[in-house]
C-alpha positions in Angstrom: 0.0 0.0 0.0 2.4 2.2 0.8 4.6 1.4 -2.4 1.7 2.4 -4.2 1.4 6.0 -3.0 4.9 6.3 -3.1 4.8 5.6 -7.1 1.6 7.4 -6.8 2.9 10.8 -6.0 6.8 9.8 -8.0 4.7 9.5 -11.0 2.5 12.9 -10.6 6.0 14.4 -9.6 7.0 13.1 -13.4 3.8 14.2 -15.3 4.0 17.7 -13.9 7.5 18.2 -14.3 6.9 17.0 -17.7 4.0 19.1 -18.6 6.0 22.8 -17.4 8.6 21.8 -20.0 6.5 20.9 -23.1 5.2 24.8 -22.8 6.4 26.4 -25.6 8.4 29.3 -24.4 10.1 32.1 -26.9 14.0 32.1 -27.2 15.8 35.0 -28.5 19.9 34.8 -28.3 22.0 34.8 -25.4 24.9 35.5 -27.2 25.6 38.7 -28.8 25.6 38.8 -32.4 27.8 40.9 -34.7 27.6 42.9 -38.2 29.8 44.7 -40.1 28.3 47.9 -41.2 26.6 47.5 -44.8 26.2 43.4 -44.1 23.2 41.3 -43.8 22.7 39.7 -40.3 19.7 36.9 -38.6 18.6 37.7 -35.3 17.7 34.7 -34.3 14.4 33.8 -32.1 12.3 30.6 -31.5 10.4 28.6 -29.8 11.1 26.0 -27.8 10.0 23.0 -27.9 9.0 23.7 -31.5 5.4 25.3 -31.7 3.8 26.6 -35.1 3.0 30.2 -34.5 1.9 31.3 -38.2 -1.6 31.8 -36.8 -0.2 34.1 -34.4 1.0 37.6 -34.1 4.7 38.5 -33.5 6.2 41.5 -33.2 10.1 42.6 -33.2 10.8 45.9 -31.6 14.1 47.7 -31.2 14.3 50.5 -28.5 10.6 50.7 -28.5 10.2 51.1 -32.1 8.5 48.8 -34.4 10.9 46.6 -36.9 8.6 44.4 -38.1 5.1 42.7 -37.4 3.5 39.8 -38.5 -0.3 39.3 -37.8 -2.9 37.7 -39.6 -0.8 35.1 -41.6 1.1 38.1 -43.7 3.3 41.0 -43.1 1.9 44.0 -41.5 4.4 46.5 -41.9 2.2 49.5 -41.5 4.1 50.4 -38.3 7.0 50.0 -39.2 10.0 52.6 -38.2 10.5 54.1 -41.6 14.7 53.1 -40.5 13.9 49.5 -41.1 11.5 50.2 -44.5 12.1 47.7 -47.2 15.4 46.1 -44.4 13.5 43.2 -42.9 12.2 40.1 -44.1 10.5 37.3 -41.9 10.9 33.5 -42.8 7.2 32.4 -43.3 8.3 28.9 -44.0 9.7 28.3 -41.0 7.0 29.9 -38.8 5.2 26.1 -38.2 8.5 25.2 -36.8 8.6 28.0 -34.0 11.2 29.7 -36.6 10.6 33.4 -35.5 14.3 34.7 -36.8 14.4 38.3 -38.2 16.8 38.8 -41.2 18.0 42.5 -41.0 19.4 43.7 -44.6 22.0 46.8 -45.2 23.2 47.2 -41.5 23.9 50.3 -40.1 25.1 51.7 -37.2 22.3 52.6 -35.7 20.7 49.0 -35.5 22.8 48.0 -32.9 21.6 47.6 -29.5 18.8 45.3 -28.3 16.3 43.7 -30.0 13.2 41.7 -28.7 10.9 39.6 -30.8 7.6 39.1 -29.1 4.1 36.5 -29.5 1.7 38.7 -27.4 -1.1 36.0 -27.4 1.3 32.8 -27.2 0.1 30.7 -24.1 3.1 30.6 -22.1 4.5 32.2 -19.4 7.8 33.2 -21.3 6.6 35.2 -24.5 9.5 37.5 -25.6 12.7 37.2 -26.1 16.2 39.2 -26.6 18.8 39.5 -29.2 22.2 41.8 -29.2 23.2 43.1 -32.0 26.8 44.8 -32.0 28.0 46.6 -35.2 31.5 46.8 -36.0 32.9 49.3 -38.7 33.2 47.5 -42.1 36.8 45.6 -42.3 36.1 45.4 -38.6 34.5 41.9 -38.1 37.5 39.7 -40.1 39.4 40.5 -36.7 36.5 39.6 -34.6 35.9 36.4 -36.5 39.5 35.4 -35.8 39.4 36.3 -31.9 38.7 32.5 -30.7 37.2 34.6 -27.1 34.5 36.4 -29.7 31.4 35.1 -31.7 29.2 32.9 -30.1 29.6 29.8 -28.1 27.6 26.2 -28.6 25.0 26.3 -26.1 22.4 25.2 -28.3 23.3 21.8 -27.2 22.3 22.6 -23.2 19.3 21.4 -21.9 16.6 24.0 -20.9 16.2 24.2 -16.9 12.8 22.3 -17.4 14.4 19.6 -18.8 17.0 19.1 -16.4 14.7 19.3 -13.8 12.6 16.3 -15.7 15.2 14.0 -15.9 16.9 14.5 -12.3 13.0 13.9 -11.0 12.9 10.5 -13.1 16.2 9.3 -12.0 15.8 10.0 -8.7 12.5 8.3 -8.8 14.4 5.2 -10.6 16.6 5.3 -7.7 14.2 5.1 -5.0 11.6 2.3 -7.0 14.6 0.7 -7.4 16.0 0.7 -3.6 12.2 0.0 -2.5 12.1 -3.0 -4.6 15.5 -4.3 -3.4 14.2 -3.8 0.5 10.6 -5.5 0.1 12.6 -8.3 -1.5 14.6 -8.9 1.5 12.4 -8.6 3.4 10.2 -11.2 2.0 13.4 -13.2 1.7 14.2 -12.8 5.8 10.5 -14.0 6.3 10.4 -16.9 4.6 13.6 -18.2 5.7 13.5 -17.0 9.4 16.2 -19.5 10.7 19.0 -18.6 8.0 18.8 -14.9 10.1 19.2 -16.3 13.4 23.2 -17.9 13.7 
């Protein structure tokens, strides 16, 4: 009985652990990326795990000003900041995949800074997400591309917090069905041999 409600509450543990990491949450860059001035640059934004999002609306803002919308299954570039007119394109195809990148033509210097891409209605408790762009001077970034402590690092292969959490809350329940099993055993064992215990 009481193994029961031990796996009981182990495998509720497991579910809800499960559940908080299959909501799809929005994940801009957390490495800084880097344009020459004059070069073409992806700021790069998804969701993770992967959730379509071509039904929804998404918006990229720099310093408060509008870069580029999408709403309605198309473009919406009415509010656009007339810096970034005809300098943006959105990759529609992706957009099932949770693909929300931003490609940024013709960059100038005044582009750097922060950017955040945003799915206002996505439900999830993480909707926006941020992206650093730093431009160098053009004949600038062949120096940056050969500094081995510049560009960005692989941490695409790091497991989201959720996830970690998941499978340290499975293994530990492994352990613990496992030692369980191995004591009810013995136990079982020492009662149906009662004089091998006693020397």
């Amino acid at each position: 009985m009481k193994l029961q409600f031990l796996l009981s509450i182990l495998s509720a543990c497991c579910l809800l652990s499960g559940l908080d990491s299959e909501e799809p949450k929005v994940i801009g860059s957390h490495d800084t990326i880097t344009a020459a001035v004059g070069e073409d640059v992806i700021l790069p934004c998804h969701l993770e795990p992967p959730f379509d999002v071509h039904n929804l609306t998404v918006l990229w803002k720099h310093n408060g000003a509008a870069v580029h919308t999408y709403k309605s299954r198309g473009d919406n570039l009415d509010a656009q900041d007339k810096s970034f007119k005809n300098r943006t394109l959105f990759f529609h195809g992706e957009m099932v995949n949770g693909n929300i990148s931003l490609k940024l033509f013709n960059v100038t210097e005044q582009d750097k800074g922060v950017y955040t891409c945003v799915v206002p209605r996505l439900d999830s408790q993480v909707r926006k997400g941020n992206v650093t762009l730093e431009v160098v001077p053009k004949g600038k970034e062949e120096e940056i591309e050969d500094d081995p402590t510049s560009g960005p690092s692989t941490d695409e292969n790091n497991l989201s917090t959720a996830h970690i959490i998941g499978i340290t809350i499975g293994v530990i329940a492994i352990i613990v069905i496992v030692i369980v099993i191995v004591v009810k055993r013995r136990r079982g064992q020492q009662e149906e041999n009662p004089d091998d215990t006693v020397l």
